[in-house]
C-alpha positions as CSV (number, residue, x, y, z in Angstrom):
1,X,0.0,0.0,0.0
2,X,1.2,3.4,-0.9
3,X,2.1,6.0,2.4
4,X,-1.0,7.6,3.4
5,X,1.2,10.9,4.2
6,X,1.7,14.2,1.9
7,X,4.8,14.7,0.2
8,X,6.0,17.2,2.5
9,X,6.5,15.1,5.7
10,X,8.8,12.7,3.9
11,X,12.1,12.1,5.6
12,X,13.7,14.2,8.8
13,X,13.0,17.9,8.4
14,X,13.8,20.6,11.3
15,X,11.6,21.3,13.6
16,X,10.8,24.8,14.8
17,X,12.1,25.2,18.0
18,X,9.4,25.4,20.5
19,X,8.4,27.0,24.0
20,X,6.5,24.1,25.7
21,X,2.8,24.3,26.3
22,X,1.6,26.9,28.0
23,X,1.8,27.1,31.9
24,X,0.6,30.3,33.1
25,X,-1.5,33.4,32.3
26,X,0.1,35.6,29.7
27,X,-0.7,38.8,27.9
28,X,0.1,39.8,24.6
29,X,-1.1,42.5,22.3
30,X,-2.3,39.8,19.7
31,X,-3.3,36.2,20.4
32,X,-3.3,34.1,16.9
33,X,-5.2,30.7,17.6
34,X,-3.8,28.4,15.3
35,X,-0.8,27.9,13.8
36,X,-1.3,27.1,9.7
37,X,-0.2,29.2,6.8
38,X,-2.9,32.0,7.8
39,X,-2.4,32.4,11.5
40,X,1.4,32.1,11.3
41,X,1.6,35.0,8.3
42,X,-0.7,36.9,10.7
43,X,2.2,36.3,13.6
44,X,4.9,36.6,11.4
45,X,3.2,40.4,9.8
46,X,2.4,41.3,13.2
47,X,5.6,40.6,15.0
48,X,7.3,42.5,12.3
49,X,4.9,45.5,12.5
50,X,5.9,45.6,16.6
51,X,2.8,44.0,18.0
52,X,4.0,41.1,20.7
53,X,2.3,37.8,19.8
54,X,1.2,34.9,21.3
55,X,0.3,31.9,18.8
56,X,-0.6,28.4,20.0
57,X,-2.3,25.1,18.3
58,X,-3.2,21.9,19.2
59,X,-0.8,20.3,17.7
60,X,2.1,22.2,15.9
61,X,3.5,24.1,12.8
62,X,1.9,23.5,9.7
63,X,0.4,20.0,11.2
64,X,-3.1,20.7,9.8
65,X,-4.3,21.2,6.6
66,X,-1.6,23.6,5.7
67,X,0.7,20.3,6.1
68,X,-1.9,18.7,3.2
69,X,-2.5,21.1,1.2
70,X,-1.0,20.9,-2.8
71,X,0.3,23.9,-2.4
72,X,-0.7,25.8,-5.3
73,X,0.4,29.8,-5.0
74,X,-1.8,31.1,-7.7
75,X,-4.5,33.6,-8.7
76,X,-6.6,31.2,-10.5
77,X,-9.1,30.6,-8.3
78,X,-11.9,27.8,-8.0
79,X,-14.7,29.9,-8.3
80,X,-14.6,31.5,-12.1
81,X,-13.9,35.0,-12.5
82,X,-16.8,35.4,-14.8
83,X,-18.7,33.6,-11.0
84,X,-17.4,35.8,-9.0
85,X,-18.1,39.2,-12.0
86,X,-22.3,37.8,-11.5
87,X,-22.6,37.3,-7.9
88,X,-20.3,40.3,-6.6
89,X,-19.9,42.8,-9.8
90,X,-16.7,43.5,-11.7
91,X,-15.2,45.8,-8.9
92,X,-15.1,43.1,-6.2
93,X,-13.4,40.8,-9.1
94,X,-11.1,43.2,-9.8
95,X,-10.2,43.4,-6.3
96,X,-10.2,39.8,-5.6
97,X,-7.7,39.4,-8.6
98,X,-5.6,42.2,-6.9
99,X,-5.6,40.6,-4.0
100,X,-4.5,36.9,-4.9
101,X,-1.4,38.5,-7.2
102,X,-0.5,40.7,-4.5
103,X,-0.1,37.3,-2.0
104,X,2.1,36.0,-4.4
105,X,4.5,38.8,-4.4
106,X,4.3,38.7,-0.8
107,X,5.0,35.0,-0.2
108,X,8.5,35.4,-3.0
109,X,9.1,38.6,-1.2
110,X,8.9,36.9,2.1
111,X,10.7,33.8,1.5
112,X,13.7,35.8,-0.4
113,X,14.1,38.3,2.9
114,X,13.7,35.7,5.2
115,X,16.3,33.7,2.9
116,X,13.8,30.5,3.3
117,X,14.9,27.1,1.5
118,X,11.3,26.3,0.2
119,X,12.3,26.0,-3.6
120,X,9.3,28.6,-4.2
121,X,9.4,28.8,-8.6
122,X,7.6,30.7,-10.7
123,X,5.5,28.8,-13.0
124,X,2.4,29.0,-15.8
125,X,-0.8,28.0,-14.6
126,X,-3.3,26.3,-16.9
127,X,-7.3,25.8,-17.0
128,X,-8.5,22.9,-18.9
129,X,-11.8,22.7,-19.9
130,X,-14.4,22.6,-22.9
131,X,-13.6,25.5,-25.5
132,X,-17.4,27.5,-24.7
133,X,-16.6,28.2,-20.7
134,X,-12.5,29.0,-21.5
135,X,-14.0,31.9,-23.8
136,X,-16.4,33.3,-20.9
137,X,-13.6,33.3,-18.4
138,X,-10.8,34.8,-20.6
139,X,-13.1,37.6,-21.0
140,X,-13.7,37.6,-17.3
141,X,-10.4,37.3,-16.6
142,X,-9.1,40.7,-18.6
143,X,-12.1,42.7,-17.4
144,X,-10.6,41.8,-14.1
145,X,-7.3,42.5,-15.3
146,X,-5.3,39.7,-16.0
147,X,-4.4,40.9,-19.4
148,X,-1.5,38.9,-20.1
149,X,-4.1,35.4,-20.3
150,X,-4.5,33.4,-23.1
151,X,-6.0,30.4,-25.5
152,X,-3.1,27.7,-26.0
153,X,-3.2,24.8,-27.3
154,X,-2.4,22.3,-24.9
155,X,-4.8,19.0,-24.4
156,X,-6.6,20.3,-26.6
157,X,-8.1,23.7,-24.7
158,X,-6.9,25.6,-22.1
159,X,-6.2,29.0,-20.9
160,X,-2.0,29.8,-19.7
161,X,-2.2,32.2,-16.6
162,X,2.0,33.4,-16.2
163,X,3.4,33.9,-13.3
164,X,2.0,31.9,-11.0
165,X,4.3,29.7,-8.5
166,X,4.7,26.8,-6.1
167,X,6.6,25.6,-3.2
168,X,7.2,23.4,0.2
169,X,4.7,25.0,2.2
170,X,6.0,23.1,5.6
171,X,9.7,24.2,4.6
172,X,8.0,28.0,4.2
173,X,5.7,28.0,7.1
174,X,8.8,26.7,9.3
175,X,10.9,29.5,8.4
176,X,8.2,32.2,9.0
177,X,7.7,30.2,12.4
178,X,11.6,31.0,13.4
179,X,11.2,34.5,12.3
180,X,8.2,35.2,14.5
181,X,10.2,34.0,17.7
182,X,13.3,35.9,16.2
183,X,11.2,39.1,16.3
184,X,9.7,38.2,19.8
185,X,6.8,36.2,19.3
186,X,6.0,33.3,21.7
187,X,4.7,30.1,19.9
188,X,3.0,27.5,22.2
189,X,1.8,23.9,20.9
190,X,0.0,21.1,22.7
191,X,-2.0,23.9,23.5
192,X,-5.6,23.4,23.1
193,X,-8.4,26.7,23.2
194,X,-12.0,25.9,24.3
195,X,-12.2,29.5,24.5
196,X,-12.7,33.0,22.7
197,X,-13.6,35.8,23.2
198,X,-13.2,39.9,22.1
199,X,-14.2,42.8,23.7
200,X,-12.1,45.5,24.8
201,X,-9.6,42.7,26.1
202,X,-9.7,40.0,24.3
203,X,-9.6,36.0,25.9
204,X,-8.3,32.8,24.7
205,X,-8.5,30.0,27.7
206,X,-7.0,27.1,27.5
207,X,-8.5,23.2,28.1
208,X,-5.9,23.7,31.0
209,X,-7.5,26.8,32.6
210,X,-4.8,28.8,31.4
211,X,-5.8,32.4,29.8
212,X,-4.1,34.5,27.6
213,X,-5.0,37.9,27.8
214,X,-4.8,40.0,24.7
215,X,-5.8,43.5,22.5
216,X,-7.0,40.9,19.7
217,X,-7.7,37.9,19.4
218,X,-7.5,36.2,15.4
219,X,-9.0,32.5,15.2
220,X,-7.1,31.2,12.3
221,X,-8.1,27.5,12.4
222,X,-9.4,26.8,9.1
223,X,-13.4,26.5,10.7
224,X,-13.7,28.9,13.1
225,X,-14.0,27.2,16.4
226,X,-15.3,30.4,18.3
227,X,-18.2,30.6,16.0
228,X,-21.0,28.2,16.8
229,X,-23.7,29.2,14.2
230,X,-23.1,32.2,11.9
231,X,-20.4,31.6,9.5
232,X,-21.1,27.5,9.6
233,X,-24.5,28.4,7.8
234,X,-22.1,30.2,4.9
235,X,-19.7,27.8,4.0
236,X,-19.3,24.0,3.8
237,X,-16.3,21.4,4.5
238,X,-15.2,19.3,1.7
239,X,-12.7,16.4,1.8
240,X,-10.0,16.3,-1.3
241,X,-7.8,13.3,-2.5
242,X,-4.1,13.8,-3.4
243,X,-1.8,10.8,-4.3
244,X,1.9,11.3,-6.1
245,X,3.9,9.5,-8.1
246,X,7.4,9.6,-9.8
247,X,7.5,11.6,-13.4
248,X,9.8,8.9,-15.7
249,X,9.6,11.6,-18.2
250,X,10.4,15.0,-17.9
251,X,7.7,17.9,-17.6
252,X,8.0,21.5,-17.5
253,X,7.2,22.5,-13.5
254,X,3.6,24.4,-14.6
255,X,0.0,23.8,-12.8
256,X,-2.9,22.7,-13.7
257,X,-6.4,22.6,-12.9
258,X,-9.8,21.1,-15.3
259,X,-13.6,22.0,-14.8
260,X,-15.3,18.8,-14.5
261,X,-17.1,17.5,-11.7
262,X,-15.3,17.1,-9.5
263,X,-12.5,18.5,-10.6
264,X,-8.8,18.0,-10.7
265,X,-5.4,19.7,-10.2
266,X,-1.5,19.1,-10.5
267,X,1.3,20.4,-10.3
268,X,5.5,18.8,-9.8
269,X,7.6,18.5,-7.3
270,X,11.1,17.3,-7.6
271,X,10.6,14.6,-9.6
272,X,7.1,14.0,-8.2
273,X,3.7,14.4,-10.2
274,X,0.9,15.4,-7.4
275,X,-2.4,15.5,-8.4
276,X,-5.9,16.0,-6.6
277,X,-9.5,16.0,-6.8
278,X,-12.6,13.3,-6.2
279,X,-13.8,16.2,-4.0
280,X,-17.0,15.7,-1.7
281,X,-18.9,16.8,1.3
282,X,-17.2,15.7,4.5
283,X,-18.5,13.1,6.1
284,X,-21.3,12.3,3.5
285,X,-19.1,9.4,1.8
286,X,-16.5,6.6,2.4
287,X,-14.9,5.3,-1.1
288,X,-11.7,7.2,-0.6
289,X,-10.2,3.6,-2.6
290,X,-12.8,4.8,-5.9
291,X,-11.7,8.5,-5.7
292,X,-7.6,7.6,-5.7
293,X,-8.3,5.1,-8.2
294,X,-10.3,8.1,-10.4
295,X,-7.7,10.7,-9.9
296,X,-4.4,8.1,-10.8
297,X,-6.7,7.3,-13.7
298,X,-7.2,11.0,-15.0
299,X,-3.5,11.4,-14.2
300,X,-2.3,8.7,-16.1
301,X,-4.0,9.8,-19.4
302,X,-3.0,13.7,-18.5
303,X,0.5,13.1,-17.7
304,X,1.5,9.1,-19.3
305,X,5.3,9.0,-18.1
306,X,4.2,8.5,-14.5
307,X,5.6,5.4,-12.2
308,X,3.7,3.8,-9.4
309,X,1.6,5.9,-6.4
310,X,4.3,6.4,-4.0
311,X,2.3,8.8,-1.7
312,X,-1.6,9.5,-1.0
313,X,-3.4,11.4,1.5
314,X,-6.7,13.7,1.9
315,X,-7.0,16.9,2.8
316,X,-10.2,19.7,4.2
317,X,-11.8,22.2,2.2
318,X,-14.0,25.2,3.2
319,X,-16.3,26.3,0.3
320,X,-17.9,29.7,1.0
321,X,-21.7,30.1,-0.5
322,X,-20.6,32.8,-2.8
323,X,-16.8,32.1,-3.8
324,X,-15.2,34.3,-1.6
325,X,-13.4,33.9,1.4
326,X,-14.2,35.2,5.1
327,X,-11.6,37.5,6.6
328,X,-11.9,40.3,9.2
329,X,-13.8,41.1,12.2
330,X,-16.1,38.3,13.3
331,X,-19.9,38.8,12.8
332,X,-21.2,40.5,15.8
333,X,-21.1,43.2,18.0
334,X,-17.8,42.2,19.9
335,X,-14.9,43.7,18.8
336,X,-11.4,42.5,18.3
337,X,-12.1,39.2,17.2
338,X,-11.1,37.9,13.9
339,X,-11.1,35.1,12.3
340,X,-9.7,33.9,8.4
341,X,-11.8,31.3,6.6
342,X,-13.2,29.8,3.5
343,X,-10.3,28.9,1.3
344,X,-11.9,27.1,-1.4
345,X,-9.0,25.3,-2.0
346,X,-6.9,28.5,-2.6
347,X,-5.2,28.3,1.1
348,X,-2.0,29.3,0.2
349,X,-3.1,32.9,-1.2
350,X,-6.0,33.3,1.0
351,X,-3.3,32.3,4.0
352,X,-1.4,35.1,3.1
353,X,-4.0,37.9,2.1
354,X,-5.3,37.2,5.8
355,X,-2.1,37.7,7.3
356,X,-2.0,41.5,5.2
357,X,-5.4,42.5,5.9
358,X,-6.1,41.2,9.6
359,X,-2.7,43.1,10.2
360,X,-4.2,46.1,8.6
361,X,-7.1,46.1,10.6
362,X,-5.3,45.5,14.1
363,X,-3.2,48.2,12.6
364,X,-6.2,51.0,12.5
365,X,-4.9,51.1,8.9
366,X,-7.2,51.5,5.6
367,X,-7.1,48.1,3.4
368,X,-9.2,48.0,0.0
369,X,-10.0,44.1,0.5
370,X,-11.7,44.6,4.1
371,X,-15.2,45.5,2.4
372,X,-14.8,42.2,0.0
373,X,-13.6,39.7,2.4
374,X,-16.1,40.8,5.3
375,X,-17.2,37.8,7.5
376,X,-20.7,39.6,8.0
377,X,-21.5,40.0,4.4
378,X,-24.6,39.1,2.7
379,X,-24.6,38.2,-1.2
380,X,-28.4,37.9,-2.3
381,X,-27.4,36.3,-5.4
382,X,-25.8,33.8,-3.9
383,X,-29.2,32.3,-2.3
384,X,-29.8,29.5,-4.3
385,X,-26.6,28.4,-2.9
386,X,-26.8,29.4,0.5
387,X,-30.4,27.5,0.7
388,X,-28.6,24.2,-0.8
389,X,-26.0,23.7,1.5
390,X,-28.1,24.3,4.2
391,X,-30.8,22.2,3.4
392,X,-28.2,19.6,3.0
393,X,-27.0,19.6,6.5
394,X,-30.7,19.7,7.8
395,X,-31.0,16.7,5.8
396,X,-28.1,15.2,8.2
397,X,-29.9,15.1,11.0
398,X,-32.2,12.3,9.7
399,X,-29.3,9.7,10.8
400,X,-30.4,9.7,14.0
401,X,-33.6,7.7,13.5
402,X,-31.9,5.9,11.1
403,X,-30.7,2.2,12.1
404,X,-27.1,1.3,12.6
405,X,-24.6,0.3,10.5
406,X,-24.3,-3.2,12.5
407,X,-26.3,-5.0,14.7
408,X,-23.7,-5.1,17.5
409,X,-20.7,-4.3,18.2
410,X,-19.4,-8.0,17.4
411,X,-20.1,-7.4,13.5
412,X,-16.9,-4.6,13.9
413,X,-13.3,-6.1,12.7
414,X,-10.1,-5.1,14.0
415,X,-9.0,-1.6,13.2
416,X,-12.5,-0.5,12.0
417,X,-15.5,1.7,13.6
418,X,-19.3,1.9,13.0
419,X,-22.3,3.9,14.7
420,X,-24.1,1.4,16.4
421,X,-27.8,2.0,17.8
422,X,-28.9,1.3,21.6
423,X,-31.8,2.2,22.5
424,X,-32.3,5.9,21.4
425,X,-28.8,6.3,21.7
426,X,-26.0,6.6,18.9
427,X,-22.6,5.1,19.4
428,X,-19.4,5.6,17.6
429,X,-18.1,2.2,18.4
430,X,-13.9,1.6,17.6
431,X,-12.2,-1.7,17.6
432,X,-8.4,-1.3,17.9
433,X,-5.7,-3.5,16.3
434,X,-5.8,-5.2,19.2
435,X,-9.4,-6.1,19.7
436,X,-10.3,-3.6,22.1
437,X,-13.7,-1.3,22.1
438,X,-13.7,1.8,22.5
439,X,-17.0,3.6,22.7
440,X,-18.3,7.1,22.7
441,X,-20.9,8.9,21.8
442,X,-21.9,9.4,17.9
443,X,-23.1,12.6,18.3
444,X,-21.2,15.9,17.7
445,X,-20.3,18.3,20.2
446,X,-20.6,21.0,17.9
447,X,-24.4,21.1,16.8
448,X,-25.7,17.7,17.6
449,X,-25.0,15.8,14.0
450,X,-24.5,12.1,14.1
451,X,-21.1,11.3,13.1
452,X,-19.7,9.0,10.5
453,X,-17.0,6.7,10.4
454,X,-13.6,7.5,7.8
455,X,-12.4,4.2,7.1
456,X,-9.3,5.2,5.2
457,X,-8.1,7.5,7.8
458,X,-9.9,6.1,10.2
459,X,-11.4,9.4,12.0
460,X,-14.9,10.2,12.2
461,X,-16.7,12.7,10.5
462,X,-19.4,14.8,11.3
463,X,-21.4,14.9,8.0
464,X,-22.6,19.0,8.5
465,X,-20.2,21.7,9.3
466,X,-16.6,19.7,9.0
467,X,-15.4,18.9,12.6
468,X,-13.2,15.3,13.4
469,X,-12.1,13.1,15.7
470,X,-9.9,10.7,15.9
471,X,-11.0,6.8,16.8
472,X,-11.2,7.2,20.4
473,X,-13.4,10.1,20.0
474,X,-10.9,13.2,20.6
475,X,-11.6,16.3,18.6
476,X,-8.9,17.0,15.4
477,X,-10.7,19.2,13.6
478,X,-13.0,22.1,14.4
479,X,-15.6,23.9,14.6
480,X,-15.9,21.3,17.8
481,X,-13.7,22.2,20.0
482,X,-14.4,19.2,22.2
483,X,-14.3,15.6,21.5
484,X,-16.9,13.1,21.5
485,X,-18.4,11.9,24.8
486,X,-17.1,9.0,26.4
487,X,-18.9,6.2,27.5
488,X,-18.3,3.7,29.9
């Protein structure tokens, strides 16, 4: 079986050196919860503008989805141009082109003064896709301002975006790590919020009691995990596939995206070909083995000097309802909370463009993305998308009348999970390698969805708003911020 880990974490890399977990109280002028591309640019900014900064995470640098991410720096994003011209007007495009080529700059212009090894290259994008919809975005795409887009012919239709890029995006977020403690800033992992809150001072506490005091607090952990409701209802989680292989013929370093359903992406690395897609809702499917199978097949006619799948994982999505991500003040009448979220698959950029405007705004200083990126917008046109994500998750909630997946617990092999009915009760139900249960309760902490077993990397899944949890039930992914219930 291939490794089930990305590309990146291959091999012995430095680790950022680290203050331990947190022990007492501490104040800072800033406290950054989560420590991915996006809340470490937001440190690293910070730190550099003379703010002190406290950043912690659960785990560590980059050990989230910025550790799975394809790492595609580019302003070609998801969501068409000629999508985002309809549902927010040409302005707002322009800016959100703007935007995107300015984070590339940044991340080149970072990396080159920081002097970190993260083999960042320049490189041409290209969209695939039938001849009809390449014609509408063109046009969308130099009304925007990307003049220097084109038709080529290359598999048949596609349109070349220059001067796009790629890079390690561990080896990168590692070196911004260092230069945020260089400049002063504290880094804590193992260090677990349950806890947020603005106001005049802002509060982050800890699952140890601790609190960290500060001016603002940013929540920059992919889902927002102080956010129960509000910005859940505008954006859904989305699992993606990603396996690589060795190229045995060369290929110019370039990336590449298509418009099917669902859609794919690639790029190289070294010698490696790493390509994506097979996307779907969270939790709402298990045939990870058909989606890697999909992808290697789409690869293989794409790209036909490839060798065997030498790596595979999956990474976590957040699709806002109208193509845009969420970044800035936190809906409500609290101030000096923020949070960075909905990265359509554009992390990398959207990373960095929250790490320039949320230091704007700490900053008191003007920013012309603030208006775009607002968290408490509203798009109108937008509804019929809005009203189908969230009729989806409603339809989630049906799982707990359903029946469960096995009688008993008996009917669950080694190594495998299933929700399990007693009663009126729902159990997620784990057998380790050894032949051990381990029970707890199938129901989300977050907003009371019945979870669903991930049996390729064995986690479960809650099916409406993107949290996860490990087999025994603790809590890897937000917007829970606390695991599943034990049982005895």
């Amino acid at each position: 079986m291939s490794a089930t880990i990305p590309i990146w974490w291959n091999g012995n890399r430095t680790r950022v050196p680290w203050y331990p977990p947190l022990g007492d109280d501490t104040y800072a002028d800033v406290c950054v919860v989560g420590l991915g591309l996006a809340g470490v640019t937001t440190a690293y900014l910070l730190a550099r503008a003379g703010k002190t900064v406290v950043a912690i995470d659960d785990d560590g640098v980059a050990c989230g989805e910025t550790g799975r991410t394809t790492a595609h720096i580019t302003a070609v994003l998801d969501d068409r141009y000629y999508a985002l011209e309809r549902l927010h007007g040409l302005h707002a495009a322009r800016l959100a082109a703007e935007s995107h080529v300015a984070a590339i700059d940044r991340i080149e212009a970072i990396a080159s003064a920081e002097d970190i090894e993260c083999e960042f290259e320049r490189v041409d994008g290209y969209l695939l896709g039938p001849g009809e919809l390449l014609d509408r975005e063109l046009a969308a795409c130099h009304r925007a301002g990307f003049t220097d887009v084109e038709r080529v012919p290359l598999r048949g239709n596609a349109l070349r975006f220059p001067r796009q890029a790629q890079f390690d995006p561990v080896a990168y977020i590692e070196g911004l790590a260092r230069a945020v403690v260089r400049d002063g800033g504290r880094l804590y992992g193992g260090t677990h919020a349950v806890e947020m809150s603005g106001g005049t001072t802002g509060r982050v506490v800890t699952d140890k009691g601790h609190v960290i005091t500060a001016g603002a607090v940013v929540v920059a952990t992919g889902s927002p995990v102080n956010d129960v409701v509000t910005m859940h209802t505008k954006q859904a989680a989305y699992r993606t596939y990603v396996i690589a292989m060795p190229l045995t013929e060369p290929i110019e370093p370039a990336l590449y995206w298509d418009t099917a359903t669902p859609y794919h992406y690639a790029r190289m690395h070294q010698n490696m070909l790493i390509v994506g897609g097979g996307d779907h809702k969270t939790g709402q499917a298990d045939n990870a083995a058909d989606r890697y199978a999909a992808i290697e097949r789409w690869a293989r006619e794409q790209f036909p000097g490839t060798g065997p799948v030498e790596y595979r994982w999956s990474g976590q999505i957040l699709e806002p309802v109208d193509g845009l991500a969420f970044i800035g003040p936190n809906p409500g009448v609290v101030p000096n909370i923020y949070v960075a979220t909905g990265d359509s698959g554009n992390g990398m950029t959207y990373g960095t463009i929250a790490g320039m405007l949320l230091t704007d705004l700490i900053m008191c200083r003007e920013n012309p993305w603030a208006k775009l990126y607002d968290p408490a917008r509203l798009s109108l046109r937008s509804g019929v998308e809005y009203a189908r994500e969230n009729l989806n998750v409603a339809g989630q909630y049906a799982r707990w009348i359903t029946p469960g997946e096995v009688p008993t617990v008996a009917h669950i092999a080694k190594g495998a999970g299933a929700v399990i009915r007693k009663g009126i009760t729902k159990i997620a139900a784990y057998r380790d390698e050894k032949g051990k249960m381990h029970e707890c309760s199938a129901v989300c902490p977050h907003l009371y969805c019945i979870v669903d077993w991930n049996s390729t990397e064995k986690t479960w899944d809650c099916p409406c708003h993107g949290s996860r949890f490990d087999p025994y039930g603790k809590v890897i992914n937000g917007p829970a911020v606390t695991d599943l219930e034990p049982l005895s």
